[in-house]
Every structure is written in C-alpha cells, then in structure tokens.
C-alpha positions as CSV (number, residue, x, y, z in Angstrom):
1,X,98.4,90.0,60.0
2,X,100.6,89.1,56.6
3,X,100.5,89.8,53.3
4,X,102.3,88.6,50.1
5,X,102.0,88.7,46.6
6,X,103.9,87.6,43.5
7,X,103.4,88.0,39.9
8,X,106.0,85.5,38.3
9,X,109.3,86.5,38.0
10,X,108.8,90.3,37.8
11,X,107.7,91.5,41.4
12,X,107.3,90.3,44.6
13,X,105.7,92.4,47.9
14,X,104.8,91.7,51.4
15,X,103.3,93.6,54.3
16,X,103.6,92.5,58.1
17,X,101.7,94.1,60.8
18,X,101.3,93.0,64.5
19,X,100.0,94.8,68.0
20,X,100.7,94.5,71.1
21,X,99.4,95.8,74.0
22,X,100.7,95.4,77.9
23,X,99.1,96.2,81.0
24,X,100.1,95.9,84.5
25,X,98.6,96.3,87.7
26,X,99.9,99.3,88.9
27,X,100.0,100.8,85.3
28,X,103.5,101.4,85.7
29,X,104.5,99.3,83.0
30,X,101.4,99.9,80.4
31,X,102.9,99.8,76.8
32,X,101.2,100.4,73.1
33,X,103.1,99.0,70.5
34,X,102.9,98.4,66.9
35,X,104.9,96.9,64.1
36,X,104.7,97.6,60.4
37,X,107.2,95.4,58.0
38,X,106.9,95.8,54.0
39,X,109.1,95.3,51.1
40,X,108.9,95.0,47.2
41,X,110.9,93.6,44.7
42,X,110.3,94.7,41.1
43,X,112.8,93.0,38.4
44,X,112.2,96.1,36.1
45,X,114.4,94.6,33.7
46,X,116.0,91.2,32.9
47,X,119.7,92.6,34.1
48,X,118.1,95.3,36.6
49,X,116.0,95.3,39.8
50,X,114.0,97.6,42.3
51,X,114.0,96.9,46.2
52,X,112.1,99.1,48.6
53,X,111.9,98.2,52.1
54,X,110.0,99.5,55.5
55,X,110.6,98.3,58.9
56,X,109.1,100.5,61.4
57,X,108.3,99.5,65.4
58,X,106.5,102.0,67.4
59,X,106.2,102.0,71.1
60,X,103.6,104.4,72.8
61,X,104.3,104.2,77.2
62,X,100.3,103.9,77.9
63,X,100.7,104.7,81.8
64,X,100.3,108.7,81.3
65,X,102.9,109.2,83.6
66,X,105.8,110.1,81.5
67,X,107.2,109.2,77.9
68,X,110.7,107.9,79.2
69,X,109.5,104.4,78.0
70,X,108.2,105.6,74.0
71,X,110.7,104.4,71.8
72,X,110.6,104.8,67.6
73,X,112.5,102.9,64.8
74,X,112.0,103.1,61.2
75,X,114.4,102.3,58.7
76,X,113.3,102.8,54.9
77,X,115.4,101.6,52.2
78,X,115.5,101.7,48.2
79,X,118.1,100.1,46.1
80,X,118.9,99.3,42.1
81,X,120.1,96.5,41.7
82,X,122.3,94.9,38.6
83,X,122.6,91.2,38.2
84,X,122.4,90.6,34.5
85,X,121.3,87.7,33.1
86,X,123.6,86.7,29.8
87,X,126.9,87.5,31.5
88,X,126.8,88.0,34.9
89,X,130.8,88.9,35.4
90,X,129.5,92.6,36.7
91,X,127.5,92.9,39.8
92,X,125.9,95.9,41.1
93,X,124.1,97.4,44.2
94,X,122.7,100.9,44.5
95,X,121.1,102.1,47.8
96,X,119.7,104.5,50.0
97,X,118.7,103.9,53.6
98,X,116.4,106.5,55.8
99,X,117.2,105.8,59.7
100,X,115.4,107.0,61.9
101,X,116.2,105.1,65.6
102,X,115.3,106.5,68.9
103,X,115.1,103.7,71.2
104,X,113.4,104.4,74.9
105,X,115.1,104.1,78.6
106,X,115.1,100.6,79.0
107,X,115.0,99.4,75.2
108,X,117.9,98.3,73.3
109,X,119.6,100.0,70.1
110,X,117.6,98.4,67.1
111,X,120.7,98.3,64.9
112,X,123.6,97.6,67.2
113,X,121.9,95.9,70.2
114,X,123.3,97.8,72.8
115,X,121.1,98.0,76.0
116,X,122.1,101.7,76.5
117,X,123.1,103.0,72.5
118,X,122.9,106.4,71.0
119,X,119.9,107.5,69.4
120,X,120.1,108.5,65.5
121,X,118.2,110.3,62.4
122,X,120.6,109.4,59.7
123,X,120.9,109.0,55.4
124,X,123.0,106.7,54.1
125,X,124.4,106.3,50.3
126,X,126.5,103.2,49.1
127,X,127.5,101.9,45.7
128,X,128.1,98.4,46.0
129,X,130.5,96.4,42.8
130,X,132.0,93.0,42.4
131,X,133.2,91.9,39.0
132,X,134.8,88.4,37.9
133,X,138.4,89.0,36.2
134,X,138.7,85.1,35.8
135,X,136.4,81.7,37.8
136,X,138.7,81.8,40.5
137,X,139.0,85.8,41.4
138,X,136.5,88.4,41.8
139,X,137.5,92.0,43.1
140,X,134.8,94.2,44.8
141,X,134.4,97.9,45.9
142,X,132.2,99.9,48.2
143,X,131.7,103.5,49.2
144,X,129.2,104.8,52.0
145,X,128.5,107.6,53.1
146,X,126.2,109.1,56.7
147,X,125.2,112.5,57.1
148,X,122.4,112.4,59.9
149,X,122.5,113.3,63.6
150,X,123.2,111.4,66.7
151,X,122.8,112.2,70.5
152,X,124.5,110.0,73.1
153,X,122.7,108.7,76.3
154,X,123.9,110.5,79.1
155,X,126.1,109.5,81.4
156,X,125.0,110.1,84.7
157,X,121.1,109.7,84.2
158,X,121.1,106.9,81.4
159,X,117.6,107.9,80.9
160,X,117.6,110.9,79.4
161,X,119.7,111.9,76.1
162,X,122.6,114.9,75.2
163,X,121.5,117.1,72.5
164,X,121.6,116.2,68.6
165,X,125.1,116.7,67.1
166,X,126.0,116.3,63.6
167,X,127.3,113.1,62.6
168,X,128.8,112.5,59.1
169,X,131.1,109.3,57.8
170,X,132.8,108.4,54.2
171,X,133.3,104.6,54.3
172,X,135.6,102.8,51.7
173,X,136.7,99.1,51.3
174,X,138.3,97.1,48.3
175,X,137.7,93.7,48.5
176,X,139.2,89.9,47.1
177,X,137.1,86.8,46.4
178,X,138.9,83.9,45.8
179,X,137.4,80.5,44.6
180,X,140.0,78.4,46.0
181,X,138.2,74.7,45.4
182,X,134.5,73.8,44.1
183,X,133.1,74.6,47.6
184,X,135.0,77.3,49.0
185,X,136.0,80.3,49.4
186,X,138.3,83.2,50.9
187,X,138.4,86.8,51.6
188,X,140.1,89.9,51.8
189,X,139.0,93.6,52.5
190,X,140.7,96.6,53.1
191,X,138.6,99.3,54.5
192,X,139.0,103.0,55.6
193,X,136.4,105.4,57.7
194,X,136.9,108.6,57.9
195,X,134.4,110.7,60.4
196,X,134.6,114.4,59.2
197,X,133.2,116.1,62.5
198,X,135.7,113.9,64.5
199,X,138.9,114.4,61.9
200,X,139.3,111.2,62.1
201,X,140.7,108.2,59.7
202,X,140.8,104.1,60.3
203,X,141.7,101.8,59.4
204,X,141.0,97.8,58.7
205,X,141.4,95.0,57.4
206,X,138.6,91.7,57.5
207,X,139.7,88.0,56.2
208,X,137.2,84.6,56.2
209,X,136.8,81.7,54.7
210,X,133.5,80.3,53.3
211,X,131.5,76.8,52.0
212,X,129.0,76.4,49.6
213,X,126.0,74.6,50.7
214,X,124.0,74.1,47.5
215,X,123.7,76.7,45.3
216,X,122.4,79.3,46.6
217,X,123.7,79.5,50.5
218,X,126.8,79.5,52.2
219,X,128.3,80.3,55.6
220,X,131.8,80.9,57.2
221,X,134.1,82.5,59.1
222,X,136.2,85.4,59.7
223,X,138.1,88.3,61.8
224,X,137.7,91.8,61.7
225,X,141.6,93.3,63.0
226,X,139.2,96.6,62.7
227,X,137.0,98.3,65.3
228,X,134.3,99.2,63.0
229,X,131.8,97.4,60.7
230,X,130.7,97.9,57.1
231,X,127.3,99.0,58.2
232,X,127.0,102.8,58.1
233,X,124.4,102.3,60.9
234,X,126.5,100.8,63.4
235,X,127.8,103.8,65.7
236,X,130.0,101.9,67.8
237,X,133.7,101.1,67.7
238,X,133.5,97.8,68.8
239,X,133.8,94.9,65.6
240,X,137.0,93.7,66.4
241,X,137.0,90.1,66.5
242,X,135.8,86.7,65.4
243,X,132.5,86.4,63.3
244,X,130.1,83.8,61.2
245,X,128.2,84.6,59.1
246,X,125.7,83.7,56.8
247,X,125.1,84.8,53.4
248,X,121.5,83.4,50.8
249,X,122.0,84.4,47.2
250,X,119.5,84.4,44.2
C-alpha cells in the first residue's frame, strides 16, 4: 500500500508499506517480513528546505527453530537544505543519517551489497557546499563524520557475528566542477579518511566526466584511484575502480 501527498510547491510526503510472508513445507525456510518507506519534503522557505526520510525492512524467521535468519535495517535521515532562489551561486546540504543495519545469515549487507558484510548501529554528520566562482567553475567541500559500532561476521562460522567494537571516521574531500562545453562536464576530488580507532589516514583522489541530458539529469563516468567511497555507510575498502553514475537534479 502507497501513499502521497503534495501541497504545491511547499511540501511533499509519501509512505510505502508491503508484507510478505513465505512458507515452506518443511518450515525450514518460513519468513515474516515487512517493509516501511517514508519521506517528506518541506520547502520551509523559498532558499531553504526540510528532508526527512525512513527506510526500514524487517525480517522475522517464522520457523521457531532459531533466529539465524531475522535480519533488521533502518536507516533514518534528516537534512536542510539551501538552494536559493534569486542567486543560486551557493549551494548547501545539511544532514544527519541514523543506521541501524543488521542483516541475517544468508542476507546481504543493505548498504554495500556484500553477501557476508558486517553488521552496523552507526550516526553520521555531513556538511555538504558547492559555490560558483564564475559559469564555467564551481568548487565544492564535504566533511563526514561516523561514530556508531560495527561487528564483523566471523570467520570460521559465517553465521554468527564478533562482538560490537567501536567504529568512528572523519571524511574530507574538496572538489572541482568544470563546465567545459554546453553539455558537459568534468571532475576533480581529493578526499582523505581518517579512522580514529584504527590510526589510520587515506588517501584519494576520483575524476569523471559528465552530459547533460535536459535539464535536469545527467550521467557519466569516472575512476576512483581510492579504496573507499564518499558514503560514511560503506565499511569496506574496496571502491577502487571504474564507475557510472547517475545524477537527477531539481
């Protein structure tokens, strides 16, 4: 069942839910489980906006044998936005994100994908600006930063999990836009992470090229000659490479 509402320009809010509900034979494989998707957007002002977001999946093993199957996500998120209207050279982006991921034996990692991925309870805080110094350059920064707590699937019974450990990261990155042509565009970012229970710094740098396709989408392509992402979430070490990606704008 889905929901939406919109009142104009000013706010906008949906609500998703869905059940599901296996059963086998044997009940070995019974399995609850239940999805619940919302978000608002709430232009408080003409230059500022609200977003609050909540994307939970919870699954329940229904077989009464054991819980080795139950497996929770829930990320909540709730960012400020500044995109003003009259002179839009400055760009903004406020946010905080509540993770909460604990993915069962034979489910994947909800953020990274990884059939056999750590489970994590983490916060995260970024500050997100770009501003315009002429048409054809923009210049960007970003800082993040974790504090949650992770434990790692172990390694020689990959259903069952090590014990909580602290888990803390500062990201930063400084970033180019340039508007070569009408159509496209290239970038540049340098980005450190720094992991304080680890005492650990890295480095990166990311480059890609991107086309316009209308006005508000583009897409393109890029390599990462770093081993981690710009998503705080992401607890792996493995980004390096080729990427495309796709980016909508309003």
């Amino acid at each position: 069942m889905s929901v939406g509402y919109k009142d104009e320009d000013r706010i906008a809010a949906r609500i998703r839910s869905e059940a599901r509900f296996e059963d086998s034979d044997d009940d070995t494989r019974d399995l609850n489980s239940y999805l619940l998707a919302t978000g608002v957007s709430w232009k408080t002002s003409d230059d500022w906006r609200l977003l609050a977001n909540i994307d939970s999946v919870l699954s329940d093993d229904a077989s009464g044998d054991s819980s080795l199957r139950d497996g929770d996500y829930v990320e909540a998120s709730l960012g400020y936005a500044y995109r003003p209207v009259t002179n839009d050279r400055l760009n903004a982006l406020f946010k905080y994100t509540w993770l909460y991921d604990l993915p069962g034996s034979d489910q994947v990692s909800a953020v990274t994908g990884d059939e056999y991925g750590p489970a994590q309870r983490s916060n995260i805080l970024s500050a997100d600006f770009t501003y315009d110094l002429f048409p054809w350059i923009s210049v960007g920064a970003k800082y993040g930063f974790r504090y949650g707590e992770v434990r790692e699937r172990l390694e020689d019974d990959i259903e069952a999990f090590a014990d909580w450990q602290t888990s803390s990261a500062h990201l930063g990155i400084l970033r180019t836009d340039l508007h070569i042509v009408k159509k496209w565009d290239a970038l540049l970012e340098g980005r450190v992470m720094y992991m304080a229970e680890a005492d650990t710094t890295d480095l990166g740098v990311l480059t890609a090229v991107y086309r316009h396709v209308g006005k508000n989408f583009k897409v393109g392509v890029g390599y990462n000659f770093g081993n981690f992402s710009d998503d705080l979430r992401d607890l792996t070490f493995n980004d390096r490479g080729a990427f495309l990606n796709v980016v909508g704008k309003f």
